[in-house]
N, C-alpha and C positions, 0 to 999 in steps of 0.2 A: 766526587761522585760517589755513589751510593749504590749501584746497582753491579751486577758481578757482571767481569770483565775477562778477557781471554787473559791469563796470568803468565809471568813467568818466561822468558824466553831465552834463546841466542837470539835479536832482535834487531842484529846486526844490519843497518838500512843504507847501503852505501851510496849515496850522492853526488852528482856532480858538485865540485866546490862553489861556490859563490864568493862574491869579491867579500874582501874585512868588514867587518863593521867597526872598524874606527883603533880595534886592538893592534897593533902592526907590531909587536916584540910577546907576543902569546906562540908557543910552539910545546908540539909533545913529541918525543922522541924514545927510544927505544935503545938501550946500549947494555952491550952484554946480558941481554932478558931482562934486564930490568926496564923498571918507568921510570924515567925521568920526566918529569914536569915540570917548565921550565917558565914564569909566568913573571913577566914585568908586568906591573902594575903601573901606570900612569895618575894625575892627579884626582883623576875622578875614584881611584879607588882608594884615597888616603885615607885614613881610620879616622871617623867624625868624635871629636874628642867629648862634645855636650849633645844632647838631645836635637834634633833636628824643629825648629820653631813650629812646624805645619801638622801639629797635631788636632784632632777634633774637640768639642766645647766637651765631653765624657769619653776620653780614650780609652780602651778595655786593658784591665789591666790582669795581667798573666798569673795564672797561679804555679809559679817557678820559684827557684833558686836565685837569690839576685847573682849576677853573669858578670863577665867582665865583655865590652866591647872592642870589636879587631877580628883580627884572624880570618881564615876561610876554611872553608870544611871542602876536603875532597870524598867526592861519594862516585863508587862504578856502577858502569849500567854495560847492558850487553852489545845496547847499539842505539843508531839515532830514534827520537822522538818520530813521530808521522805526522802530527801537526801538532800546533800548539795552541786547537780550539778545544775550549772546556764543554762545548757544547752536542757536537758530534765525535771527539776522543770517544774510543772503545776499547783501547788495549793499553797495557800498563807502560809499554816503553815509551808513550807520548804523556798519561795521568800522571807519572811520577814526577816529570815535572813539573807540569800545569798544578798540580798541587803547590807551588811551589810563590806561583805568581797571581791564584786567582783566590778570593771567597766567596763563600755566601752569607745571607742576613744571620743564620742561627752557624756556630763555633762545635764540633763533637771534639768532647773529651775522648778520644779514642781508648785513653787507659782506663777511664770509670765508667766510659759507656754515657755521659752524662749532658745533656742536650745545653750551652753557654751563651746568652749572647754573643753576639758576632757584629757583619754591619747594621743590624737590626740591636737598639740598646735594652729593647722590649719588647713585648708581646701582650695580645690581650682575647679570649675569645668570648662570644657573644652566649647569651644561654641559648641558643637553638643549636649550638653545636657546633653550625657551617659558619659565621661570620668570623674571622680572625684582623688582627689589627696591628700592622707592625709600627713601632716607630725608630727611626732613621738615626744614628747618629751625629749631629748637626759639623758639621767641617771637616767631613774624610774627605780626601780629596785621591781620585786617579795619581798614577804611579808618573805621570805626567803635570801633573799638577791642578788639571782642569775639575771641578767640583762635582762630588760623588750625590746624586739625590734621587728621588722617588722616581725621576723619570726613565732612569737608568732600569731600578728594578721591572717597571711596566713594560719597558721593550723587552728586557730579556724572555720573559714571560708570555708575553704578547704577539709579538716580534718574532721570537726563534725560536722557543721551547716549543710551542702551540702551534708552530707556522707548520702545517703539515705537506710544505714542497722542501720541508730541512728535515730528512730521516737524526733522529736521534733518542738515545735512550733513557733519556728524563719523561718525556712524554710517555712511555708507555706505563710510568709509574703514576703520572698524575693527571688520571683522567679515571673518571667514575662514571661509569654503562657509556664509556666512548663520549662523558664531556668533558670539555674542558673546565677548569677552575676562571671565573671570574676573577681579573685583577685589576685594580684601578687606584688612579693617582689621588689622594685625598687633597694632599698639601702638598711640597717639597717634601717633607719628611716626613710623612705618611703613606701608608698602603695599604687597603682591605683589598681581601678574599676573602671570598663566597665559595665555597666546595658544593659540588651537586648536591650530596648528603655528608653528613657527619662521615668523618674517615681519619682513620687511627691515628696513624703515622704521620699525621703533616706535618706535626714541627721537622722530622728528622731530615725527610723526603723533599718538602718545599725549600725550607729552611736551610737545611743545610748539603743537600743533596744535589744544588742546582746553583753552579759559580755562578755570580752577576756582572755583565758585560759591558764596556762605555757604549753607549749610544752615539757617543759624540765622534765617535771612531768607527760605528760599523753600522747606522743606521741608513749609509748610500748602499751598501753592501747588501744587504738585507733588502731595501726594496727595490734593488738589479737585480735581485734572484742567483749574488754572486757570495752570500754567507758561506755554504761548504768550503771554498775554497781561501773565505780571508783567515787570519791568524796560521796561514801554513807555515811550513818549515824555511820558508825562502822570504818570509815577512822580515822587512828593516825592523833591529830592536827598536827604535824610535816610536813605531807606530804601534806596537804591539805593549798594549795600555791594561794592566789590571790593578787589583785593590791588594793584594797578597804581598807576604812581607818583602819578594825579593820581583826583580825586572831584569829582563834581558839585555845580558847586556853584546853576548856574541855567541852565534851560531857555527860551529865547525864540522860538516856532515863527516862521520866517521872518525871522529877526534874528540869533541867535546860539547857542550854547553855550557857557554859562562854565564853567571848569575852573578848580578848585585846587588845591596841592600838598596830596598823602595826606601825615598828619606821621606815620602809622605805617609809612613805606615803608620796606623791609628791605634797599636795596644804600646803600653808599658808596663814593667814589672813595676815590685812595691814600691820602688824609691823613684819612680816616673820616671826613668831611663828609658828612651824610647828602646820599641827592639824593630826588628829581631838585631840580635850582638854580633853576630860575624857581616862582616863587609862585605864577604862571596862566598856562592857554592858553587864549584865546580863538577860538571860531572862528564867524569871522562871515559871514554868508550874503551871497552877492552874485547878482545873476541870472542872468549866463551867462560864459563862459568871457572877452568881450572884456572884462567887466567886473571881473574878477579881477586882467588883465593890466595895464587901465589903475589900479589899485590896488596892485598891485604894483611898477611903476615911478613911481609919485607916490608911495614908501616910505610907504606907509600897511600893508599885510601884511608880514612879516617874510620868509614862505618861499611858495614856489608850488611842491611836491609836483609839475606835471606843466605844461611848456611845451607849448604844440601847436607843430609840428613847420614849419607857413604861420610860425611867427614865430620861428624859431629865427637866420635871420639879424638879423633888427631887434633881437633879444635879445643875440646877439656883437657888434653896434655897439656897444651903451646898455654893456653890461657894462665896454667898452674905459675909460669914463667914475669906473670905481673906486668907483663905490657898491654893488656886486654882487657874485657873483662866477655864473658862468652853467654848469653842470654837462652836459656832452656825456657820454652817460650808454652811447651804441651802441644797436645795435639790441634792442627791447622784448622783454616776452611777450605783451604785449597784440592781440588780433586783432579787426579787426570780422569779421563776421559773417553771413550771411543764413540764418535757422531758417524751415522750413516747417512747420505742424504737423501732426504725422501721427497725434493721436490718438486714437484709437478710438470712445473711452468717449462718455458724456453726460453732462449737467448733473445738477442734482434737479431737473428736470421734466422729464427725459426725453429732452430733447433732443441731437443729437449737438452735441459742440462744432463740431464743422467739418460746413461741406455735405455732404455723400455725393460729388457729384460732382467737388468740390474734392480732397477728401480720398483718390480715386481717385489725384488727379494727382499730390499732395504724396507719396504712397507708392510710387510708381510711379518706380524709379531711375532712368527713362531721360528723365523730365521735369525730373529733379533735377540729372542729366549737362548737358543739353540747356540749364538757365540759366547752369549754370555754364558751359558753352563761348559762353555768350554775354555776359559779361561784359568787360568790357578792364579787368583792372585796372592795366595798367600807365597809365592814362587816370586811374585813380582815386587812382594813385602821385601821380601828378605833382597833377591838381586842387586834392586835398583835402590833401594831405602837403607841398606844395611840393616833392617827390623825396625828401626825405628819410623814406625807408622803402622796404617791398620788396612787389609782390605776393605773396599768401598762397595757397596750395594744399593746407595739410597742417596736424592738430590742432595739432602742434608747431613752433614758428619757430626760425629758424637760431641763435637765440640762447642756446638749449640742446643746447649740443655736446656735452652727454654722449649725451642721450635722439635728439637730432633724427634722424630716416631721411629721409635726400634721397633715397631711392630709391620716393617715391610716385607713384601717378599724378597728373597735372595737367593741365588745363584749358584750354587757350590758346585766348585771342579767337580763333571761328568760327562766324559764324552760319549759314554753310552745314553747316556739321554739327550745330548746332543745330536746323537745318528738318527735315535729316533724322532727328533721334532723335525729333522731336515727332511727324511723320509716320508714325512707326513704332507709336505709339500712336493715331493718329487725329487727332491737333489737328492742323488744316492750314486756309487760307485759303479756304474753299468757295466765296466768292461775291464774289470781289475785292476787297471795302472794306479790305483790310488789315489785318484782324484777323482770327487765329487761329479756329477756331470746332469745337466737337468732332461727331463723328456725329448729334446733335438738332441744330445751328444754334447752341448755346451758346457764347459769346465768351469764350475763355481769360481772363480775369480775376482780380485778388485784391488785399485792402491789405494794405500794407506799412507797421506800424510804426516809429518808433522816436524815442527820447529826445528831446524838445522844446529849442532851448536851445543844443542839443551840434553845431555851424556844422559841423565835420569829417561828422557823420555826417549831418546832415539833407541839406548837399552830395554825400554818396556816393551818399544813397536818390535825390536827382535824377539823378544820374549813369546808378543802373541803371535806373532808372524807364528814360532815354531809349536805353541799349542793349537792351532789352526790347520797347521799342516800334516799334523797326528789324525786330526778329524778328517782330512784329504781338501784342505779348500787352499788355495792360492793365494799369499798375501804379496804385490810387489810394495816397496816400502820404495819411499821416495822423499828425504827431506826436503825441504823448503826454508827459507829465510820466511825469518815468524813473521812480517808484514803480509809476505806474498800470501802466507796460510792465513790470517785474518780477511786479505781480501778476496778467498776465495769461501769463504764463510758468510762474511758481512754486503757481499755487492757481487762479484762473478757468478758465483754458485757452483762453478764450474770442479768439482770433486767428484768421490767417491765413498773415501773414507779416512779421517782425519782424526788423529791420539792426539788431545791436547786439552788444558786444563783450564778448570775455572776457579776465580775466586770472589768470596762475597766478604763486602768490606760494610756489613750491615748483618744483626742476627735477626730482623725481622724479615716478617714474608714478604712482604711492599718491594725489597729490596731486589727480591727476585720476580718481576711483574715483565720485564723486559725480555728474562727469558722463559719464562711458564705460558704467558698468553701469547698464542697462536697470530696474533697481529705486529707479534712484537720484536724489536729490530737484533733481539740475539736468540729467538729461538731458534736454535741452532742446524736441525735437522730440517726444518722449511719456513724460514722466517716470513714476517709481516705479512701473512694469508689476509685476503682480501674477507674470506670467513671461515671458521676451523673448517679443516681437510676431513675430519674423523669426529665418531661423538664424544670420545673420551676427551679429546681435544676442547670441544667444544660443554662438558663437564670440567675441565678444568679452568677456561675461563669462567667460568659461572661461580666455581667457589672460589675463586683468584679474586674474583670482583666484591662477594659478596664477602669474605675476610677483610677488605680494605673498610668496609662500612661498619664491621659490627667491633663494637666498643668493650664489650664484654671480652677477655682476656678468654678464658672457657671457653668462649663459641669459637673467638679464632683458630684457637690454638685447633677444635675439632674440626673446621674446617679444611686448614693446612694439614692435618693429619690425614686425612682422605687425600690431599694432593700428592703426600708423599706414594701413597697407596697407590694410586694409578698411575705412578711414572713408575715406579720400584715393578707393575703388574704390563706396560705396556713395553718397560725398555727404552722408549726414543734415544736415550740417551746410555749409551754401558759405562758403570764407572769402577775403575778398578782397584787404588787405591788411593787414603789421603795423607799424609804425611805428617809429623810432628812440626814444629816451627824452631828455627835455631835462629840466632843473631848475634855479630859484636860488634862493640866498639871498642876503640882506642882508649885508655885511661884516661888521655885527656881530654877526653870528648863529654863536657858537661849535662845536668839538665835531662838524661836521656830517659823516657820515663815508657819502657815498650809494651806493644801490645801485639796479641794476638791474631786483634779482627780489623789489621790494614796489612796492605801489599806493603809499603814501607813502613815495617817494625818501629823503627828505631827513631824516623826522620820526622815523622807526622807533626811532631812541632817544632819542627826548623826554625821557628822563630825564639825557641826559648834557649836553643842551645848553642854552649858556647864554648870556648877553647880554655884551658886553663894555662896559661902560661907559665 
């Protein structure tokens, strides 16, 4: 996926177990603080010593290191997956692996930025701008073995992406003044689209931004009106069918997900050795970020995907030591956050999700001004980052030098201008205790969310808690397991106020459509409006839309530049600070070629890398 996602968690999703799927001598265990991982492998995980016969008539071939095949890569994650559909995933603890087992027609080089073919062996567009023409590569076949072809692309497309009774956040990027993109079957290995108008980004956003799904496998699903819920976490590996190097091969809620190499997967390196080269990835559940690190430096996990930033020196020591190698990555995309909710609507019983009187405040831009000039994030730089990163003021960080406008407004620590913008709405100290209180005697109040687990951010919500409460306003904080806080963002609604981060795994604007327009399924502070709530609202989808059409690099970039200007000028969104990006691996962890602009650093080409023996 292509579009920014709630990033980062403790994400810890503890489940009822479900019976084995067929591993019966797989166990994780724990002795003396350490991991022990303890994994018999059965015949189906034997190291395939030649290329597997079932490659396509042009299989893609990798631009890597030639590898040795075997082995398995152990990677931590903070907690289970939420499902394992590429299609309605929204947070990184379920995308990390779905990356894992799905593709699209177009391949991103994540380290060059550089758009490759994928299941798609080419492309072609029309002179009027909107006609594009894919063609197919002929005998990829499902991770099943059943045959990969045009009809596959047209349901996903057709079928789920567009099906607007399936909420998900592809669609919000591809669709121009609210239409959809015509797709249609040519041939077997053929596909045109038709875009309403000429629009920038489609190879990245179509192409590669949107996994393709078997049909053969989810087209009863889809017309029951039962897709949300297929590809979940309680799905038999058997049925859960993609095109991506690796297949499921066992689900353990709270323990792990085992992964094995698809033997129908369609690239080779230069010497036609099919890949990907390890036979599994395992990725096993740890509880919280200390515990990842101290697994990672007692070489029990192969890679760690994301250092926090408080440990990035003790990480250049240990690295000097030559079991590692420790990746200084620059500054991030990732931002935390503070969302207010402003949304309007009610529950099914009626009720509003937010108080009335709350809901006053959270809508009310000068309440919205007024925390944010009372925040010090350069307090929250140094605390929770160790310095390493920068305060945050604008949707976009400096790390995207095409898009970024340093010319937003900003916030700087004052809580005297903070008295006064509350004042100007009535919140004021009426009767000296020190707390805020509005025209009835009611004590400015509200909790603040956010991910359980996650030491950076649950340290930041004490942070603002305590410059808030300088100002006289009440914060109670209340962590949450990061599912529960995604689902009360993405489908309850049922908050108040929620620290928690985002990241874009794209530096164009397109990327962020999902959450900018006011229809769309992660605008966070009152998602999918039926039509914008407010004008600025309703100004930014206008240039959201009219960026996606205009061709000219100059026009967009002016256009996004104005977008950054009225969120940086409305607030919806407070953001405090973004952080640098760290990463390691293992020495023997081949192949490893990192970037900046994905949620997994290191992993993004799982299929090129391999173990050196």
């Amino acid at each position: 996926m292509t579009t920014p996602r709630f990033q980062d968690s403790s994400k810890l999703n503890p489940r009822a177990k479900r019976p084995g799927a067929g591993l019966s001598r797989l166990s994780l265990a724990f002795v003396r603080g350490s991991l022990i991982l303890a994994v018999s492998l059965g015949p189906r995980f034997a190291t395939v010593a030649a290329p597997h016969p079932n490659l396509p008539e042009h299989p893609r071939t990798a631009s890597c290191g030639v590898g040795i095949r075997g082995g398995r890569l152990v990677m931590p994650e903070f907690g289970d997956p939420k499902t394992f559909n590429p299609i309605t995933a929204n947070e990184t603890s379920s995308l990390d692996i779905i990356y894992l087992m799905f593709d699209g027609l177009v391949k991103k080089d994540h380290a060059t930025e550089e758009l490759k073919p994928g299941l798609a062996e080419s492309w072609s567009m029309a002179a009027d701008q909107r006609t594009w023409t894919f063609r197919l590569r002929k005998g990829v076949r499902w991770s099943d073995g059943h045959p990969f072809t045009a009809d596959d692309v047209v349901f996903t497309f057709n079928d789920l992406v567009y099906n607007r009774s399936i909420p998900n956040v592809q669609a919000d990027v591809l669709r121009v003044d609210g239409r959809d993109f015509e797709v249609t079957r040519l041939d077997d290995y053929s596909v045109q689209v038709v875009t309403p108008t000429p629009f920038a980004p489609f190879l990245e956003f179509f192409g590669d931004g949107v996994k393709i799904m078997p049909k053969h496998k989810l087209a009863d699903a889809a017309a029951a009106k039962r897709f949300e819920s297929a590809y979940g976490v309680n799905t038999a590996p058997k049925d859960l069918v993609g095109t991506g190097p690796f297949r499921l091969r066992e689900f353990k809620p709270g323990e792990l997900t085992l992964l094995e190499r698809n033997p129908y997967y369609w690239s080779v390196d230069s010497q036609g050795t099919q890949l990907p080269y390890l036979d599994n990835v395992i990725v096993v559940v740890l509880p919280d970020q200390n515990a990842i690190s101290l697994r990672f430096l007692a070489g029990e996990v192969h890679v760690q995907d994301m250092v926090r930033s408080e440990e990035a020196a003790r990480y250049r020591r240990e690295a000097q030591k030559g079991a590692f190698v420790f990746h200084e990555l620059g500054l991030g995309s990732a931002r935390d956050m503070i969302t207010f909710n402003q949304n309007i609507g009610t529950n099914k019983a009626g009720r509003p999700y937010v108080d009335p009187v709350k809901l006053a405040w959270f809508r009310n831009v000068k309440f919205r001004r007024a925390i944010a000039h009372a925040i010090d994030r350069a307090s929250i730089v140094k605390s929770t980052l160790s310095g390493e990163g920068s305060p945050q003021f604008g949707f976009v960080t400096a790390n995207n030098k095409k898009w970024f406008n340093p010319a937003v407004p900003q916030y700087p620590y004052d809580l005297d201008k903070s008295r006064a913008l509350l004042k100007e709405i009535g919140l004021e100290d009426r009767n000296g205790d020190g707390w805020l209180e509005d025209e009835r005697g009611r004590i400015v109040e509200f909790e603040m969310n956010t991910n359980a687990g996650n030491s950076r951010r649950e340290k930041g919500c004490i942070l603002v808690q305590q410059d808030l409460k300088k100002l006289g306003i009440k914060v109670h904080l209340r962590p949450l397991e990061f599912n529960t806080v995604i689902a009360k963002l993405d489908s309850t609604f049922d908050f108040e106020c929620i620290f928690l981060g985002l990241f874009s795994e794209s530096t164009d604007p397109a990327n962020s459509m999902n959450v900018l327009r006011s229809s769309g399924f992660t605008h966070q502070w009152f998602p999918r409006q039926a039509a914008p709530s407010t004008d600025w609202e309703a100004r930014v989808d206008d240039l959201m839309n009219r960026q996606l059409k205009a061709l000219d690099f100059a026009e967009r970039k002016k256009l996004f530049d104005e977008v950054q200007v009225i969120l940086a000028d409305q607030v919806p969104v407070i953001y405090t600070s973004t952080m640098n990006a760290f990463a390691a691996a293992k020495n023997e962890v081949r192949n490893v070629r990192p970037t900046v602009h994905q949620n997994i650093t290191l992993t993004w080409n799982i299929e090129e890398l391999y173990i050196k023996k």
